[in-house]
N, C-alpha and C positions, 0 to 999 in steps of 0.2 A: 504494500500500500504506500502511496506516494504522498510526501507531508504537503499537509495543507498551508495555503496560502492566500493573501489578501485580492491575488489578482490571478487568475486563474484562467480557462477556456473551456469554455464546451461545444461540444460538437451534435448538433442534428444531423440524422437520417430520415430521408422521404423514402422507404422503401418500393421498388417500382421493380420490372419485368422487360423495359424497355426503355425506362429513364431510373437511375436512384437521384435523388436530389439530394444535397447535405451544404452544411454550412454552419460554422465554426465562431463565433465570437468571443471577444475577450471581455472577462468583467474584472472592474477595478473600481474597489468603492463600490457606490452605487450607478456607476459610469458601464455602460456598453458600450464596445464597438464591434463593426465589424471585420474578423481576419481575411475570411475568403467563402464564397459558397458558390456553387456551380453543378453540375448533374454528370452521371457515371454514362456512358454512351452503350448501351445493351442492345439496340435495336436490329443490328444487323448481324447480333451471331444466334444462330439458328440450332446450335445444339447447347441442351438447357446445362447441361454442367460443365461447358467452360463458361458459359454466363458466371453461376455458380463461384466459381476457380476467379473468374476475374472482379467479382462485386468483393472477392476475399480479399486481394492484390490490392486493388485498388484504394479503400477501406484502410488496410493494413497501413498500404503508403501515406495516406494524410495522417492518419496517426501519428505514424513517423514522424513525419515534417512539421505538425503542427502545434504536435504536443497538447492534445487535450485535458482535462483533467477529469472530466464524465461524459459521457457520450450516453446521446437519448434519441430515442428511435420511436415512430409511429406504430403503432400496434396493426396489423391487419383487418379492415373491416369487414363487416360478416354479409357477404353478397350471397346472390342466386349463383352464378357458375363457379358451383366445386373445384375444379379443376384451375381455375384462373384464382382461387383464394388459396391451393395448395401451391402452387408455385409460387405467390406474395411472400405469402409463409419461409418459402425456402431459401429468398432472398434477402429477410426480416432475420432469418436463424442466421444466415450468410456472416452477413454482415452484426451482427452482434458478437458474434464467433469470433471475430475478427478483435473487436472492440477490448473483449475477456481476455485473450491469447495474448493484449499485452497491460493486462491486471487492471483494465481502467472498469468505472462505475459504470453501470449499464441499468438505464432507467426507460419506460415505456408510459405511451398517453395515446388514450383512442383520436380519432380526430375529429371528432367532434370536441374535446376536449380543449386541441389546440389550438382551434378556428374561437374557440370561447375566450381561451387567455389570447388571442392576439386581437382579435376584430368585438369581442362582446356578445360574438353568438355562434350557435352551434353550425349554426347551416350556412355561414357565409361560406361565399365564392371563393375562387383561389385567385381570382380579379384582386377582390375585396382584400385578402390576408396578404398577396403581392405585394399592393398601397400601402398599407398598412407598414409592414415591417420594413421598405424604401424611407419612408416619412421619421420612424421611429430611429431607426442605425441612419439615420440621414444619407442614404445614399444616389446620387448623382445618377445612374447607371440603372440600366433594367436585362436581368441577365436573358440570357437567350428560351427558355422554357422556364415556366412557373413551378415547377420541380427543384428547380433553385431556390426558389423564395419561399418554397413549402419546409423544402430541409433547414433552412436559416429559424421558422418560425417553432418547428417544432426544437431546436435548440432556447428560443425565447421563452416559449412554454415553459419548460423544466427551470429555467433560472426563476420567472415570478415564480414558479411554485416552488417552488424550492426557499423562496422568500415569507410566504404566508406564513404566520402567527404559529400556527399546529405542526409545520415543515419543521422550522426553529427548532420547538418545543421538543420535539419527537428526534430530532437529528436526525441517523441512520435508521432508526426503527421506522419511519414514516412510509406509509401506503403507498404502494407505486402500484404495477400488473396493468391492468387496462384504464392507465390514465393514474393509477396511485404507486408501489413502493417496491422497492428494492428486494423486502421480504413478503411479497403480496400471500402467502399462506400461512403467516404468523401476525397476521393486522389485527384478528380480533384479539391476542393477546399482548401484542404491540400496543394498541391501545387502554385495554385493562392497565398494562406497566405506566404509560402517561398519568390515568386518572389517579392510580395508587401515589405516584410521585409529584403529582399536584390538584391535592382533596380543592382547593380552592378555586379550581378552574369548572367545578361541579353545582351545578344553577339544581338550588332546593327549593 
């Protein structure tokens, strides 16, 4: 585990099939910016496990270079074609794989979650969260696919929430899985441990 620090970076994944989006900011203080974010090119290779093989590579490399300190990825949403949600999946495991292989944090938010922390609602556009996170990282520039600006937002995400009141309070033990925590199968006792270590946060 790597020591902690007042300025730090994390890294989002848009995980995709044909595009992965990701994108990397640094926080310092209460200050963001942004490193770098841009989309993995999948579209023209046609056999699914060097895809697979290259979302690893790929992944691995900005790691490398950019040195994150947690890396948070969109969770797979739950559509009608089977087969197009098992292959997300496999790209989503990919690249998380990748993230663990070099001992970094690995946190997950569905996305309706992340369109909520960046735009104020669950159903906004990738229009909408594009502006948005441009305006917010002040940025000049409109990258070439909205799988850029998807990956940058689901890195935004995890930092507010990471910031709220109960994130704080909970530190590592705090709810992540679909949208919550690092230990998502120990939250309801995750929790129990919070309320035992602060009776006064308990409305009688």
């Amino acid at each position: 585990m790597e020591e902690k620090s007042s300025t730090y970076r994390i890294m989002g994944i848009d995980p995709g099939t044909n595009y992965m989006g990701y994108g990397i900011i640094e926080v310092e203080g209460n200050k963001l910016r942004s490193v770098v974010m841009g989309d993995i090119d999948l579209h023209t290779m046609s056999d699914p496990y060097r895809k697979l093989r290259y979302i690893f590579e790929r992944v691995s490399k900005l790691i490398k270079d950019y040195q994150p300190r947690e890396v948070a990825l969109e969770s797979p949403f739950f559509g009608v074609n089977v087969q197009s949600m098992l292959k997300l999946g496999r790209a989503q495991g990919v690249a998380m794989a990748a993230a663990l292989s070099f001992d970094k944090e690995v946190y997950e938010y569905a996305p309706s979650r992340i369109k909520q922390a960046i735009a104020g609602s669950g159903s906004a556009s990738k229009e909408q969260v594009a502006a948005i996170v441009k305006r917010m990282l002040k940025l000049d520039y409109t990258p070439r696919r909205l799988d850029a600006t998807d990956g940058m937002a689901v890195a935004m995400c995890h930092y507010f929430t990471a910031r709220t009141p109960i994130s704080v309070a909970m530190g590592t033990e705090r709810v992540k899985g679909l949208g919550g925590g690092k230990k998502a199968e120990k939250g309801s006792s995750s929790w129990e441990t919070f309320l035992k270590q602060n009776p006064d946060r308990i409305k009688k």
